[in-house]
C-alpha positions as CSV (number, residue, x, y, z in Angstrom):
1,X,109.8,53.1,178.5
2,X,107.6,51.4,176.1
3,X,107.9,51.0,172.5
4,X,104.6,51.9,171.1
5,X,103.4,52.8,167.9
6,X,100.8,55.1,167.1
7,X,99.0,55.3,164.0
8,X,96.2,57.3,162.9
9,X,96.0,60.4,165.7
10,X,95.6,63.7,164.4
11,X,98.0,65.9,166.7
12,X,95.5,66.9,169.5
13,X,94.1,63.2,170.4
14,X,98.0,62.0,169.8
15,X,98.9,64.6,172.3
16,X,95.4,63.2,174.5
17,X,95.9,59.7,174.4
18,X,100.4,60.3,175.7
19,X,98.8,62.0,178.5
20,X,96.2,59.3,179.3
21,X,98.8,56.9,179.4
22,X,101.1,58.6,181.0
23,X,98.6,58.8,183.7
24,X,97.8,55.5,183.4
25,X,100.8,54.0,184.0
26,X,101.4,56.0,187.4
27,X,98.0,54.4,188.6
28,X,98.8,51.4,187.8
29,X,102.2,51.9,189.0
30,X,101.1,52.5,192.5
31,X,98.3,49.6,192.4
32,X,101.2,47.3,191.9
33,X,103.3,48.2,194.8
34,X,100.7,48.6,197.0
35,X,99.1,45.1,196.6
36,X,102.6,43.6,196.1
37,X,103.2,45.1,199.4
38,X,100.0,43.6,200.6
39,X,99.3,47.2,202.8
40,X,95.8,47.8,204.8
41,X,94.7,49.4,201.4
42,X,95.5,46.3,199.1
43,X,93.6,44.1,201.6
44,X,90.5,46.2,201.5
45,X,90.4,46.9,198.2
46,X,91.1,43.3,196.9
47,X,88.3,42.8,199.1
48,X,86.3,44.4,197.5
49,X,86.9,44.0,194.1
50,X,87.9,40.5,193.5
51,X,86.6,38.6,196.7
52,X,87.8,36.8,199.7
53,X,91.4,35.3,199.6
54,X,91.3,32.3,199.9
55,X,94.5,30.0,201.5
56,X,96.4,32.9,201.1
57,X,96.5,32.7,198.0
58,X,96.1,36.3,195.7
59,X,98.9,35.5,193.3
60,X,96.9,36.6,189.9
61,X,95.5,39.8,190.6
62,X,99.3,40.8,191.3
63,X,100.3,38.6,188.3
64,X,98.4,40.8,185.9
65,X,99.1,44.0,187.7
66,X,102.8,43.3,187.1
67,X,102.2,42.5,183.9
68,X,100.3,45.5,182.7
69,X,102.6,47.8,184.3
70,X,105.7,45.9,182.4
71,X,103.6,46.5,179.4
72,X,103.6,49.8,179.9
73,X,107.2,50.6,181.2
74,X,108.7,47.8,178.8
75,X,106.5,46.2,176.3
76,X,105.7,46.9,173.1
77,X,102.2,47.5,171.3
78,X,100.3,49.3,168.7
79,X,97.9,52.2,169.3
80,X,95.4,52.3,166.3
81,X,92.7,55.5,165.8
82,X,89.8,55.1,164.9
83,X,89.9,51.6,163.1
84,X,86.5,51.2,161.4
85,X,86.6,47.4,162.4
86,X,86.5,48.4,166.0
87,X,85.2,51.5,166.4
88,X,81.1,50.9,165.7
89,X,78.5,51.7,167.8
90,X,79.4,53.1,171.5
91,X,82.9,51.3,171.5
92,X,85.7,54.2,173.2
93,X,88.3,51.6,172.8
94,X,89.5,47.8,172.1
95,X,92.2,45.8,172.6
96,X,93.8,42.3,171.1
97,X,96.7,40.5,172.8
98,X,99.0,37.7,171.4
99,X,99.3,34.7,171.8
100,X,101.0,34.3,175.1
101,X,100.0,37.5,176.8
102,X,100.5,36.0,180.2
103,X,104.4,35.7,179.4
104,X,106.6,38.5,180.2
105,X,108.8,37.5,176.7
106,X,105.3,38.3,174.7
107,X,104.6,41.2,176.1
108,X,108.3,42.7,175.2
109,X,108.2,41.6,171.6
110,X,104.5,42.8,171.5
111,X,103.6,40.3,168.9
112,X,99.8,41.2,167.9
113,X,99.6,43.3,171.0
114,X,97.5,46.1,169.4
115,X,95.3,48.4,171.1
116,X,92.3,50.8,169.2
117,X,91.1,54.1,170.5
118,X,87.8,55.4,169.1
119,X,86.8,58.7,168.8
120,X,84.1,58.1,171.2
121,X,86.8,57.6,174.0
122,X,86.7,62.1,174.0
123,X,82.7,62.1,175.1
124,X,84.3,60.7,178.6
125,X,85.4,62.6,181.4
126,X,89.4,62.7,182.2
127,X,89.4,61.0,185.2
128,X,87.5,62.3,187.9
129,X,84.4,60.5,188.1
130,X,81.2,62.4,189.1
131,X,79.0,59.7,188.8
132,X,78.3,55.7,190.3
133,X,78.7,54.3,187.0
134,X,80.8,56.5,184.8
135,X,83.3,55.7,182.6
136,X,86.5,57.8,182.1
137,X,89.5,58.4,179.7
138,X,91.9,56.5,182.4
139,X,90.1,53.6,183.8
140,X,88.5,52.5,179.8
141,X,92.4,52.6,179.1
142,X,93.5,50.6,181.9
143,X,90.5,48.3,181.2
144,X,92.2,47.4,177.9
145,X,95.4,47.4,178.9
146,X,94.3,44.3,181.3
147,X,93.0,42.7,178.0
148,X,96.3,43.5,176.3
149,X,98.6,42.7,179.1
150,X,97.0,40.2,181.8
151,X,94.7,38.5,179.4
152,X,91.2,39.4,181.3
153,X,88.1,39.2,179.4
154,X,85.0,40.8,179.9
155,X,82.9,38.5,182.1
156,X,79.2,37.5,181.3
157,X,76.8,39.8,183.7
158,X,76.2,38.1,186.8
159,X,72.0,39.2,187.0
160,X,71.9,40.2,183.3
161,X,71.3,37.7,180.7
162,X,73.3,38.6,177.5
163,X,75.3,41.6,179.3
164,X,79.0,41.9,179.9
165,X,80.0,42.6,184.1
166,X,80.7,46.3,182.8
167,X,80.3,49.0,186.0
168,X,80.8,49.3,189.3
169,X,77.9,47.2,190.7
170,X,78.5,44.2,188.4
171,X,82.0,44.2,189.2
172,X,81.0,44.4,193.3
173,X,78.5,42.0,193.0
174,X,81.1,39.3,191.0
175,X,83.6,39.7,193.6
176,X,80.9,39.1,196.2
177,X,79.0,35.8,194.2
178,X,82.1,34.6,191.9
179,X,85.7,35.5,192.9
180,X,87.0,33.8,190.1
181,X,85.0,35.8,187.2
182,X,85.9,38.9,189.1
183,X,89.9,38.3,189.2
184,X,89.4,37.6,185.1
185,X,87.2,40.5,184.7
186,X,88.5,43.7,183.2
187,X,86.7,46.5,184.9
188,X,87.0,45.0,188.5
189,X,90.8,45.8,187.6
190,X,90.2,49.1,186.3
191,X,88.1,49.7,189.5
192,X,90.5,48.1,192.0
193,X,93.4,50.4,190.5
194,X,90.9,53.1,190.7
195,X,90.5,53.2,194.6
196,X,94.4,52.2,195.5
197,X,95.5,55.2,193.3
198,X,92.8,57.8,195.5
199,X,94.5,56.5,198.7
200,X,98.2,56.9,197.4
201,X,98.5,59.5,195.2
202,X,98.3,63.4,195.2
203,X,96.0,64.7,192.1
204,X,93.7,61.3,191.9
205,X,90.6,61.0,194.0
């Protein structure tokens, strides 16, 4: 289980945020073994959301799935709420890793590894998206756990100057056009996980 600390929540959005996480983690959870598995679904979805494998070779998008699900199941990191510094404008949340997030040792001492849910983050839906571009409670979470854990980074917009690949079509088109922005961006992961957990899971679609 993971050691984090939460600071800030008023009781209902402390009771929102455990259940967001613990939903989390199952998606993530079943991502993982299914692409470290390398089933049909893996191969389709990776596909799709970070590109064509090339020599074989797929070994980061597993790296940072392992990575954010040890974060999760054994790390240790701060959940702030509502921290003015990060919570201006449309922000729902915002995450910081350490120094060495790609290290296994980092993420279990949690050095800097500190996480900030706004109070925007409640406008979203649960999970269940009913729109093309909609964000939700889940997948902005797992989006900053990929900054937190994997060290991803929001990726410049591939056909909009001065825009971050944010969405469903800017994550598509990246893994079509640039394979290597889309295995460093944040929402292709958040998307990727998003399909694998409608195929294996009950509750998820």
């Amino acid at each position: 289980m993971a050691n984090i600390m939460y600071v800030g929540f008023p009781g209902d959005e402390l009771r929102k945020i455990k259940s967001i996480i613990y939903d989390a983690e199952r998606i993530v959870r079943a991502s993982e073994y299914s692409i470290s598995s390398w089933d049909s679904r893996a191969r389709l979805y990776y596909k799709k959301w970070f590109g064509e494998v090339v020599n074989n070779d797929t070994g980061q998008v597993p790296n940072v799935l392992s990575k954010m699900l040890n974060c999760l199941t054994s790390g240790k990191f701060k959940l702030t709420y509502d921290l003015a510094a990060d919570c201006d404008g449309d922000t729902y949340a915002a995450a910081a890793a350490g120094d060495k997030p790609e290290t296994y040792d980092a993420i279990s001492k949690g050095a800097d590894f500190e996480m900030t849910i706004c109070p925007k983050m409640w406008d979203l839906k649960r999970y269940k998206e009913t729109e093309e571009e909609a964000d939700t409670q889940v997948l902005t979470f797992i989006h900053e756990l990929s900054h937190l854990a994997g060290g991803t980074d929001d990726e410049p917009h591939p056909s909009q100057a001065n825009k971050k690949a944010y969405g469903k079509q800017a994550a598509i088109t990246l893994a079509k056009n640039n394979s290597t922005s889309a295995r460093n961006n944040a929402d292709n992961y958040a998307f990727f996980c998003k399909d694998l957990a409608h195929f294996s899971m009950m509750g998820f679609g």
